[in-house]
C-alpha positions in Angstrom: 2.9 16.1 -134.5 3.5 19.6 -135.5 0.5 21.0 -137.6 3.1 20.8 -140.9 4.5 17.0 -139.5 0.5 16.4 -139.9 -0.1 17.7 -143.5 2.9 15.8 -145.1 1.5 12.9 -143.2 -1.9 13.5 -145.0 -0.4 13.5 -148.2 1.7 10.4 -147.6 -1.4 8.7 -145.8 -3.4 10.0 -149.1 -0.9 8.7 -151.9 -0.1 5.9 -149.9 3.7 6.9 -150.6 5.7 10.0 -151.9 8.8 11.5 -152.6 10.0 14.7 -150.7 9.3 16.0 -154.7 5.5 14.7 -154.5 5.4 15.5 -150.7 7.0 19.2 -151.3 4.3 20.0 -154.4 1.1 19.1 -152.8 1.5 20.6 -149.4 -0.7 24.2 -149.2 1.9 27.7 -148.5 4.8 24.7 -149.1 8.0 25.7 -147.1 11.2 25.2 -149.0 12.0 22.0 -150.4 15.3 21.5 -148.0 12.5 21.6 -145.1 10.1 19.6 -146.5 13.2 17.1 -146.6 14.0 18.1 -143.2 10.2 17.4 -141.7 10.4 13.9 -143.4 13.6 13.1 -141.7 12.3 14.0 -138.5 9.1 12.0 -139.1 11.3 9.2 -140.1 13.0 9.7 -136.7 9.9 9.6 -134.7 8.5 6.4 -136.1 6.0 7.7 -138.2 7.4 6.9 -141.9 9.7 4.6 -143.6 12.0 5.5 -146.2 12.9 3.3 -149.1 15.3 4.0 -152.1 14.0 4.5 -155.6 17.3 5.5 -158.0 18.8 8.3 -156.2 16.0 9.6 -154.7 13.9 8.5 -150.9 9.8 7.0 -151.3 8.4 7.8 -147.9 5.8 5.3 -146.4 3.6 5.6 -143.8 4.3 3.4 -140.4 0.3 3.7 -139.4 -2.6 4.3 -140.4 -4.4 7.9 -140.1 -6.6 5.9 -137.0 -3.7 4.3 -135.3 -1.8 7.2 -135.4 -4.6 9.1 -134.0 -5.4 6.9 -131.1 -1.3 6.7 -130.2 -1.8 10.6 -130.2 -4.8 10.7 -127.5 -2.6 8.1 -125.5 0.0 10.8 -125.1 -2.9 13.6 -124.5 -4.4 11.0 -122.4 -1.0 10.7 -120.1 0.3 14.3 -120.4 -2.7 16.4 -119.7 -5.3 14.0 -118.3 -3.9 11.8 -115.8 -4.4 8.8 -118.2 -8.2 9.5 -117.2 -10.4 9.5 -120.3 -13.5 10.9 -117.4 -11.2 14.2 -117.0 -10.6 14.9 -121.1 -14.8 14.1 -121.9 -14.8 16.5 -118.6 -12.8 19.3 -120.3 -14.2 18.6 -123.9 -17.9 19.0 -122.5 -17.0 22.6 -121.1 -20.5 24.7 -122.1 -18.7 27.1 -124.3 -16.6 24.4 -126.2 -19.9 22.2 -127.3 -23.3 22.4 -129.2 -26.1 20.5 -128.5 -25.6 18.8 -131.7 -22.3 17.6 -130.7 -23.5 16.6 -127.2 -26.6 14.3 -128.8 -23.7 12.4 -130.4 -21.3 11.9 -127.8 -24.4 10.8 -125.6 -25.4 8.0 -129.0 -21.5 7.1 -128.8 -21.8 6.1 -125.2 -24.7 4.6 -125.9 -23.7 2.1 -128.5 -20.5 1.2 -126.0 -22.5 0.3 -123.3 -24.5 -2.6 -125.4 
């Protein structure tokens, strides 16, 4: 997802459903309405949300959850940039310059708590 497709997502996932009104009014430096419409069309068009009618006027739901929507994202990163090898992305993520200490203890407790 584009970084807009991702906000509108965040304020469907948040409100659990919106209108291109709703969607258009909480997004920050909102484009124009007719894109906001636009973006939810393609969204629609890419499996992500569900349009029902209300009156005249579309209530967009979410397909996924935030979660499962994430996961389906890393197995595209997974198969376009990594070979489908998770070794190679914890490979490139654990690049010196890219990670604190902090953030290494954690990955380390994560791998921990899998192998039990």
């Amino acid at each position: 997802m584009s970084r807009r497709e991702r906000q509108i997502m965040d304020v469907i996932w948040r409100a659990g459903r919106a209108t291109a009104t709703e969607v258009h009014e909480s997004l920050p430096d909102a484009p124009s309405y007719s894109a906001v419409r636009a973006l939810l069309a393609v969204l629609v068009s890419k499996g992500h949300l569900r349009h029902e009618r209300d009156g005249k006027r579309y209530v967009y739901l979410p397909l996924a959850s935030p979660e499962k929507a994430g996961k389906s994202a890393l197995r595209r990163l997974l198969s376009t940039f990594f070979n489908n090898s998770p070794a190679n992305l914890v490979a490139t993520l654990l690049d010196p310059k890219e990670i604190d200490a902090a953030e290494l203890s954690r990955i380390r407790a994560l791998i921990d708590r899998k192998k039990k």
